[in-house]
C-alpha positions as CSV (number, residue, x, y, z in Angstrom):
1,X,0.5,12.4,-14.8
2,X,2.2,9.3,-14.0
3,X,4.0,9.1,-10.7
4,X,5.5,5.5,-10.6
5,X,6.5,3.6,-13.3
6,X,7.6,-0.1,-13.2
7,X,9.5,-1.1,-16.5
8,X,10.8,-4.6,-17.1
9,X,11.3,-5.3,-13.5
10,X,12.5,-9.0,-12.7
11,X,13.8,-10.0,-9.2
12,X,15.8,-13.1,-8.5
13,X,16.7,-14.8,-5.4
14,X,18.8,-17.3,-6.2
15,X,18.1,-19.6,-9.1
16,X,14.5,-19.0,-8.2
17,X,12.7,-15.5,-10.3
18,X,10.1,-14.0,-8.4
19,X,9.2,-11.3,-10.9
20,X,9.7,-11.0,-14.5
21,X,9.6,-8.7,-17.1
22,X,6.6,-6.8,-15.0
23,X,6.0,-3.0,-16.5
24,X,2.9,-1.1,-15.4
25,X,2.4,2.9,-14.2
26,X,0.7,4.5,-11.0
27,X,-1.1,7.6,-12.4
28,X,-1.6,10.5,-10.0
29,X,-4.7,10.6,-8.0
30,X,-6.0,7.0,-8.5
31,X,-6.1,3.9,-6.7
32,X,-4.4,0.9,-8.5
33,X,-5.2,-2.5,-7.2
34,X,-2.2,-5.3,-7.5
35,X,-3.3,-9.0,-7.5
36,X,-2.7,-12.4,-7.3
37,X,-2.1,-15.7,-5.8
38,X,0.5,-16.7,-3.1
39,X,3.3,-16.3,-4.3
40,X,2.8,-14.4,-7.7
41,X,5.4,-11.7,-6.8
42,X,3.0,-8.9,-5.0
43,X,4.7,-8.4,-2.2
44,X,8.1,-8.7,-3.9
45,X,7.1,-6.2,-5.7
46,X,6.0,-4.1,-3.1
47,X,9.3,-3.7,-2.0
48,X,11.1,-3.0,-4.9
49,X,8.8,0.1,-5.6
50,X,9.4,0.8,-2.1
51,X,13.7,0.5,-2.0
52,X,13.6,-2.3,-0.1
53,X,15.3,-4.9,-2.7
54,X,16.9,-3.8,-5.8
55,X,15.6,-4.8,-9.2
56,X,17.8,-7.8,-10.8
57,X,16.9,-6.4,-13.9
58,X,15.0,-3.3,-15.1
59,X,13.9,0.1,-13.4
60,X,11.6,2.0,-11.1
61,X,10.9,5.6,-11.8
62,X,9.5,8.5,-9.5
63,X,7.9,11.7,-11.4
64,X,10.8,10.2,-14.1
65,X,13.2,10.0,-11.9
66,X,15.2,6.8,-11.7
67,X,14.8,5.6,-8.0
68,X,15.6,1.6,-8.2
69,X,18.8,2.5,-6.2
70,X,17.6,4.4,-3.4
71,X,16.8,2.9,0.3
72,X,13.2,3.3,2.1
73,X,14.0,6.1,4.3
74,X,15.1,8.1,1.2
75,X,12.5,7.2,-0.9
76,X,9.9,8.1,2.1
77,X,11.5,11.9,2.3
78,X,10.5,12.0,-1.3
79,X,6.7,10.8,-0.6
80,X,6.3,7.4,-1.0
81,X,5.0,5.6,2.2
82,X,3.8,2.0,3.0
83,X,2.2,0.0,5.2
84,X,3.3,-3.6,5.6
85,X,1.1,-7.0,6.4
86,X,2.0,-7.5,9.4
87,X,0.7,-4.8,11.6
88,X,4.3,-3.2,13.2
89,X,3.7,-0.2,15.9
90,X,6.0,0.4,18.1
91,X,4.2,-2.1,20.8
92,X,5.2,-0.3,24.4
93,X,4.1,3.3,23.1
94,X,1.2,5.3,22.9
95,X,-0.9,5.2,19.9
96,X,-0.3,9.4,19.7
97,X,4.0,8.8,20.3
98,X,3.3,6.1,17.4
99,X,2.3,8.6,15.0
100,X,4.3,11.5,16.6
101,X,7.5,9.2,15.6
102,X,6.7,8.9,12.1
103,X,5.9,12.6,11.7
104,X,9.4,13.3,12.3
105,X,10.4,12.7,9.0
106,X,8.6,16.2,8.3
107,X,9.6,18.1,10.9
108,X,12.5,18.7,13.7
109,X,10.0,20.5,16.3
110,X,8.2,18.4,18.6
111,X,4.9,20.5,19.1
112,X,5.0,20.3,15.1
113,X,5.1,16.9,15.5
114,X,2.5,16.2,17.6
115,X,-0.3,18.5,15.7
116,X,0.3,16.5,13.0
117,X,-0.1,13.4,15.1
118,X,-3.4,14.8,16.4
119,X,-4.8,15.9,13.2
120,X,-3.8,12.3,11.3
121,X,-5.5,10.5,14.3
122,X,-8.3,12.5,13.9
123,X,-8.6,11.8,10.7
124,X,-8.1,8.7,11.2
125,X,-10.8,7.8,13.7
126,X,-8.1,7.1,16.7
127,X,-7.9,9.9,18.5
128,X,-9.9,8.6,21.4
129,X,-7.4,6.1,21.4
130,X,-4.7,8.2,21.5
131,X,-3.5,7.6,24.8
132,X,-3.3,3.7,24.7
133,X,-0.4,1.7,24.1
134,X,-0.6,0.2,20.6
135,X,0.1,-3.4,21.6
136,X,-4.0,-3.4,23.5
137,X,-5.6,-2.4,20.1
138,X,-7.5,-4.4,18.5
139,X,-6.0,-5.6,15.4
140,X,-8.9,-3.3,13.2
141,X,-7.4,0.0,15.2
142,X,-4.1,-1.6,14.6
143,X,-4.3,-1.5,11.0
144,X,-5.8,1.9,10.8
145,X,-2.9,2.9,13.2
146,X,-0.3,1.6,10.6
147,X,-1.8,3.8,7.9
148,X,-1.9,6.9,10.0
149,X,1.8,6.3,11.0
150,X,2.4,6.2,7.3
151,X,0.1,9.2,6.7
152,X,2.2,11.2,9.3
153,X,5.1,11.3,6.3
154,X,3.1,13.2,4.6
155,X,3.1,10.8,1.3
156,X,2.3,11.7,-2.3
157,X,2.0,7.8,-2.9
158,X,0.8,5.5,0.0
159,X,1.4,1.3,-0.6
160,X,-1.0,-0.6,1.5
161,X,-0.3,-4.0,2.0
162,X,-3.2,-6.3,2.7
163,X,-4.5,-3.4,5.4
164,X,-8.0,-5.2,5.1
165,X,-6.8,-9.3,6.3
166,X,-8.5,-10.0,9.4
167,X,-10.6,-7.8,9.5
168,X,-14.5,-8.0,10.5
169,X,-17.6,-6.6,8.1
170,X,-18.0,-3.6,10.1
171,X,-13.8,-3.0,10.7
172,X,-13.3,-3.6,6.6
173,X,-16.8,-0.7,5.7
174,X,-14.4,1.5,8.2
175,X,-11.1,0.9,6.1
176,X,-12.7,1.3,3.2
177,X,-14.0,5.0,4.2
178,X,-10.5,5.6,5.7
179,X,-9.0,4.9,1.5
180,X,-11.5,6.7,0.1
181,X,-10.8,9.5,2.3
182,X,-7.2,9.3,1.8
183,X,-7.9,10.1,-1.9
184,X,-10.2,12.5,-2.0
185,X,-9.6,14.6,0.7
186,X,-5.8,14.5,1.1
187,X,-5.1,13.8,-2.6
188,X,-2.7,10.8,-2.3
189,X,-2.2,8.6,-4.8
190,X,-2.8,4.3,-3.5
191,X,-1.4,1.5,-5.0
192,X,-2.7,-1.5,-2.8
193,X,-2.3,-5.4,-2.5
194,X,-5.3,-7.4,-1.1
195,X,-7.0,-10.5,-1.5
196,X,-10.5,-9.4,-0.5
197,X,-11.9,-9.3,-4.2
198,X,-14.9,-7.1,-3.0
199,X,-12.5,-4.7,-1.6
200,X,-10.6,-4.3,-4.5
201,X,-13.3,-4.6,-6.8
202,X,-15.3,-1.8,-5.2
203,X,-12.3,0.6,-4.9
204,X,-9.7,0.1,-7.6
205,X,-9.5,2.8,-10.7
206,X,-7.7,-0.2,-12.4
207,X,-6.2,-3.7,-11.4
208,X,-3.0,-5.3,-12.2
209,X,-2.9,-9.2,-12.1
210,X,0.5,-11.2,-11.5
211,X,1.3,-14.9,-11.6
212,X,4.1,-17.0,-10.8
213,X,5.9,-13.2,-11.0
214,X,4.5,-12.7,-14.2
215,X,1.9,-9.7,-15.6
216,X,-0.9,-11.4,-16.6
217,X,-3.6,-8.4,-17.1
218,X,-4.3,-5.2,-16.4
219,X,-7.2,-2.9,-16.6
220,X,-10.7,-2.0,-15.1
221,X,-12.6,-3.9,-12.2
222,X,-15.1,-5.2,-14.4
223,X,-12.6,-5.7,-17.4
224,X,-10.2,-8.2,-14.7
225,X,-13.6,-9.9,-13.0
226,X,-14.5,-10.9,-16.6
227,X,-11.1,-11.9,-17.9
228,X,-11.1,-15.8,-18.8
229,X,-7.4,-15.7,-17.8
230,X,-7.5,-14.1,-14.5
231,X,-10.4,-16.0,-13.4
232,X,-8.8,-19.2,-14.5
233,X,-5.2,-18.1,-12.5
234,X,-7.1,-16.8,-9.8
235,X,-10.6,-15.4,-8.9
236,X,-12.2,-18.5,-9.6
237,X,-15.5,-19.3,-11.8
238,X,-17.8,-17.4,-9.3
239,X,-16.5,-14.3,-10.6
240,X,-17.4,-15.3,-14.4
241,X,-21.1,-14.3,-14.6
């Protein structure tokens, strides 16, 4: 079943096109990797799917529905969360009120609320944390806070945005437990930017490659690590043999 579709999206800012003609789908249940340089459009993207900038040209669809009109906060009620690059908590509460804050979006009732909170930090591997204000985490727990805030919406369809930069060995094996989790134990469908190839490689159901705002492939890990064109735009000659 297909959840998002991208069709012939192209952004503009100015005279200068930061997507073009892009099309791709988000299938329910997997994990769909977007890649590319700086600059080739991911982010921009990113936000589109997510309400934050309308297409210039072209459409977004949810479940078939056309959603290129409709703003974040809308778009969240109808289960499509994100995190964003930069780490943003609310810096001067606890890591619990954090997550209690997002989980309003569900629910009115402030025990509610919190149970949610509790369970997503649990889940989440920050409930011993759950007491300290955010701005003290280290920026590993900081990351995984961002995702549990967005989990607290209770998504169908999570974006994570580079939730892996900065990270050390040990902080990036947790994260990567934490996605798979997400998948297979609350059934929410990922699409995900990041530039740590392994990451991506090791995770991703299939990969979609922009350039200069263009689509330039799309398909399986080892199909994308052994395309002439990708590795000549972007992953470099190490990834050829």
């Amino acid at each position: 079943m297909t959840l998002i579709e991208v069709k012939n999206v192209s952004k503009q800012f100015g005279g200068l096109a930061a997507l073009t003609d892009v099309s791709f789908v988000l299938n329910k249940g997997e994990i769909l990797g977007l890649i590319g340089p700086n600059g080739a459009g991911k982010t921009t993207m990113f936000n589109i799917v997510n309400g934050f900038y309308p297409p210039t040209k072209g459409d977004v669809f949810l479940k078939g529905q056309r959603v290129s009109h409709l703003k974040p906060h809308t778009l969240c009620k109808l289960g499509v969360a994100r995190t964003f690059q930069v780490v943003r908590p609310l810096q001067r509460m606890t890591t619990l009120d954090n997550v209690i804050t997002s989980a309003f979006i569900r629910t009115k009732s402030k025990s509610h609320a919190e149970e949610i909170a509790i369970e997503i930090l649990k889940f989440t591997g920050l409930y011993d944390d759950r007491m300290v204000i955010s701005k003290g985490l280290p920026l590993g727990k900081r990351k995984r806070l961002e995702i549990a805030r967005a989990l607290a919406t209770h998504p169908e369809i999570l974006l994570l945005d580079e939730s892996f930069a900065g990270l050390n060995p040990t902080e990036i094996n947790d994260q990567i437990q934490i996605v798979k989790k997400i998948r297979t134990e609350k059934e929410i469908t990922i699409l995900i930017i990041e530039h740590h190839m392994k990451v991506i490689m090791s995770i991703s159901d299939r990969i979609v490659v922009l350039n200069y705002g263009q689509k330039i492939a799309e398909g399986t890990p080892a199909e994308i690590g052994h395309n002439p064109i990708v590795i000549e735009a972007y992953l470099g000659e190490e990834h050829s043999a």
